[in-house]
Structure formats: structure tokens, C-alpha cells
C-alpha positions in Angstrom: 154.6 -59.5 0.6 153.2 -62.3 -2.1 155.3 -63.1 -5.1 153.2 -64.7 -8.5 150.1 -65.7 -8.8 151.2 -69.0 -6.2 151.5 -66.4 -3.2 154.8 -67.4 -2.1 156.1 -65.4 1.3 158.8 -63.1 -0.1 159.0 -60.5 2.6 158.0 -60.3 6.1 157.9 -57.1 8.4 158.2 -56.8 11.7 154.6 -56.9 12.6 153.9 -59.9 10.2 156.3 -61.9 12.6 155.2 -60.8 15.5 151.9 -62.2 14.1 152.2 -65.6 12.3 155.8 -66.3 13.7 158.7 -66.6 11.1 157.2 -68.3 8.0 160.1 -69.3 5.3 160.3 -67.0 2.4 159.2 -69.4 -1.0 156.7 -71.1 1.0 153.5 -70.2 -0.6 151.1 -68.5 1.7 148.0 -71.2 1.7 150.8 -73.5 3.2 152.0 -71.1 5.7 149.7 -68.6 6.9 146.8 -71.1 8.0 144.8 -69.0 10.1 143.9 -66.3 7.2 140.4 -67.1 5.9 140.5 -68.2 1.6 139.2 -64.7 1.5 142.7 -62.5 2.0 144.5 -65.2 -0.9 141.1 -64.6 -3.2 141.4 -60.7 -3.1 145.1 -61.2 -3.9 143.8 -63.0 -7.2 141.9 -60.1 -8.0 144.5 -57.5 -7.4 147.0 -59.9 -9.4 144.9 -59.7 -12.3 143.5 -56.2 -12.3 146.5 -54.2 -11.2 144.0 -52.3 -8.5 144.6 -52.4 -4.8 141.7 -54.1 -2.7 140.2 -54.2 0.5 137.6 -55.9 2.8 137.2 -56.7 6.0 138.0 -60.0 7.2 138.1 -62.4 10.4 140.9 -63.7 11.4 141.3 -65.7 14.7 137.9 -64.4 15.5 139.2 -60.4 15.5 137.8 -58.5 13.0 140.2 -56.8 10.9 140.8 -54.7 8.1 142.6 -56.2 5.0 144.2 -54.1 2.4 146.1 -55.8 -0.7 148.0 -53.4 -3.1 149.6 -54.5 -6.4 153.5 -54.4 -6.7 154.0 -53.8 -10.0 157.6 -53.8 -11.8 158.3 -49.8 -12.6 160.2 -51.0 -16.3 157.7 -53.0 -17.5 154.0 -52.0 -15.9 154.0 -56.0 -14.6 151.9 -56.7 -11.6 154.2 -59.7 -10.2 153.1 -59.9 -6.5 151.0 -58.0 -4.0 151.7 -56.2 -0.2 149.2 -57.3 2.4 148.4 -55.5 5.8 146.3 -56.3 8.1 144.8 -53.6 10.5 142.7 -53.6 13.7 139.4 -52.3 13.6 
């Protein structure tokens, strides 16, 4: 999971780890996640700002996958303040 609109590595599942090792939480994920094309961190933009969930397929250490981005959205106030990310194989 992506906090704000500077991405910064709030959560990290099980698979995540398993994936791109264990990344600190705060560090925002253009620093940390290197091997994700700009395209995953530009459809997190656009969820951010529309509130819609997303997804595209992308190519990430030359295996095409499937990325889905989904708004979290605070349940008082409507806020969009971060997104959830998953990555699936084809």
C-alpha cells in the first residue's frame, strides 16, 4: 500500500516481500521499488486524483503482468489518501 500523493511504502504483504525484499515503510516507492516501470507510480496519480481504481498491464523484470491500483479512501471524510497495488501474473 502507497500513502499521499509521494507514494511512500506503508504496508507490505506477504507476497510484496517475497517480491521486492523488505522495503522500509516511509520510503517513497520511486526510491524503493526500482524495478517497477514509471507506469505503476503514474496510474497511482490517476487513481489519487480521480478516486477510481485502475488497471493496465505492465512489464516488470521482463514478465508481463497485470497491475491493478484501487483508491483507499478514508470512510469519515470520502478522502482518497493512498492507494493498494497488486500485481498479478498473466
Amino acid at each position: 500500500m502507497l500513502l499521499g500523493l509521494g507514494h511512500k511504502v506503508v504496508h507490505a504483504n506477504p507476497a510484496f516481500v517475497a517480491e521486492f525484499g523488505i522495503i522500509p515503510i516511509g520510503v517513497p516507492a520511486a526510491e524503493a521499488l526500482l524495478d517497477l516501470p514509471p507506469l505503476v507510480l503514474e496510474v497511482a496519480d490517476r487513481v489519487l486524483a480521480s478516486g477510481r481504481p485502475l488497471a493496465t498491464w505492465v512489464t516488470v523484470r521482463g514478465v508481463r503482468r497485470r497491475l491493478t491500483v484501487a483508491p483507499r479512501t478514508d470512510v469519515e471524510t470520502g478522502e482518497v489518501y493512498g492507494v493498494a497495488i497488486r500485481l498479478a501474473g498473466e
